[in-house]
C-alpha positions in Angstrom: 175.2 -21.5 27.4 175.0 -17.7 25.5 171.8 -17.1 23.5 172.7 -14.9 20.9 170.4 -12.0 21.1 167.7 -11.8 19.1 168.0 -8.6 16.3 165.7 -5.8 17.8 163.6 -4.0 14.8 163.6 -0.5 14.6 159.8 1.6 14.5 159.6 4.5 12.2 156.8 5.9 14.0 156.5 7.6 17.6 155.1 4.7 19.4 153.9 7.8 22.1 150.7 9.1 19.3 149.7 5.6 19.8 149.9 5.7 23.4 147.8 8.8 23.5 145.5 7.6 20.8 144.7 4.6 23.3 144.3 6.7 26.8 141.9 8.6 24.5 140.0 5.9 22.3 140.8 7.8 19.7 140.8 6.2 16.1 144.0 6.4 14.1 144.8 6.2 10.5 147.9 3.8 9.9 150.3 3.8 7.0 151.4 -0.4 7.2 153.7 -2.4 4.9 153.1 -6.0 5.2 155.9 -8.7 4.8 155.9 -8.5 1.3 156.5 -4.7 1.6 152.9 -3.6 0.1 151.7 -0.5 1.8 147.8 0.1 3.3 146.2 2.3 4.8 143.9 1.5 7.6 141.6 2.9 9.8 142.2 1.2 13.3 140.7 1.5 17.0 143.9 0.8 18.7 143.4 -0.8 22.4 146.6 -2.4 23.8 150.3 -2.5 22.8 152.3 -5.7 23.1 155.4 -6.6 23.4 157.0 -10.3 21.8 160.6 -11.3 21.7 162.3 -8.3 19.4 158.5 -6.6 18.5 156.1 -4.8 20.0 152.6 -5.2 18.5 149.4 -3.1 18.2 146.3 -4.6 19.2 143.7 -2.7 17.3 139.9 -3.2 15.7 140.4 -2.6 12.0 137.7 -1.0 9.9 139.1 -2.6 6.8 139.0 -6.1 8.0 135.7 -5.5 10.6 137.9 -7.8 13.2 140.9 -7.5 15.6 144.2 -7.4 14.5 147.7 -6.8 15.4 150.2 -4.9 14.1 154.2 -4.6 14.3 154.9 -1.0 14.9 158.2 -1.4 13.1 156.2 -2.0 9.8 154.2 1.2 10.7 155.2 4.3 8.3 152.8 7.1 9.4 150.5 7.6 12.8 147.7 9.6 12.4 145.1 10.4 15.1 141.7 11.2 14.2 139.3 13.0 16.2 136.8 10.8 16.0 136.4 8.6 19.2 135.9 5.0 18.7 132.3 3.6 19.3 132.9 1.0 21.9 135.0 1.4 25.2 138.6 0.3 25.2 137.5 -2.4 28.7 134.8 -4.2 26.4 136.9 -4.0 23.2 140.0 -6.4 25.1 137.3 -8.1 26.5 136.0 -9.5 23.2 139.2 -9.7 21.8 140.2 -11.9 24.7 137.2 -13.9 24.0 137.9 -14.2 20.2 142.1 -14.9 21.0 140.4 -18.1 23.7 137.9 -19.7 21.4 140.7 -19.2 18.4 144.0 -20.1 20.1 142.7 -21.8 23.4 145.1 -19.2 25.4 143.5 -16.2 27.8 145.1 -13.0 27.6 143.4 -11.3 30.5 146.3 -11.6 32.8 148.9 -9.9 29.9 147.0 -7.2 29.8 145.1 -6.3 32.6 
């Protein structure tokens, strides 16, 4: 049995600044299109990248929302980093956000990304 493959999207940034921005808890300002194709701009405290089926997802704080979120990177249209540090340290951020992805979603993530 073949399993067509799945289409693999295509990032306009340099997935790299986010890298760096995250070995340096550094705060980055993110040019995003949702779905719909609407463009924001957010301020985010990015902590982990992901990677699902043909994505690869951000996990970040976002100032905007005051709550983790994720975001495609192939929807990201600029990568800015900011020298300003974020507040908290990158261990206790995925910590909480591990808490707040268990009590939401019943799943631990600890192992994914330790």
């Amino acid at each position: 049995l073949l399993i067509p493959p799945r289409p693999v999207f295509a990032d306009m940034i340099d997935v790299g600044h986010l890298r760096s921005a995250i070995r340096e808890g550094r705060k980055v300002l993110l040019g995003y299109s949702n779905a719909e194709g609407a463009v924001t701009e957010r301020l985010i405290w990015p902590i982990a990248i992901a990677y699902f089926d043909a994505s690869r997802i951000v996990i970040a704080w976002c100032e905007l929302r005051q709550d983790f979120r994720s975001f495609r990177t192939d929807r990201m249209i600029s990568v800015e980093s900011q020298k300003d540090k974020y507040p908290a340290r990158r261990a206790k951020l995925l910590s909480d956000w591990n808490k707040r992805v268990q009590a939401e979603e019943g799943v631990q993530m600890t192992d994914v990304f330790a």
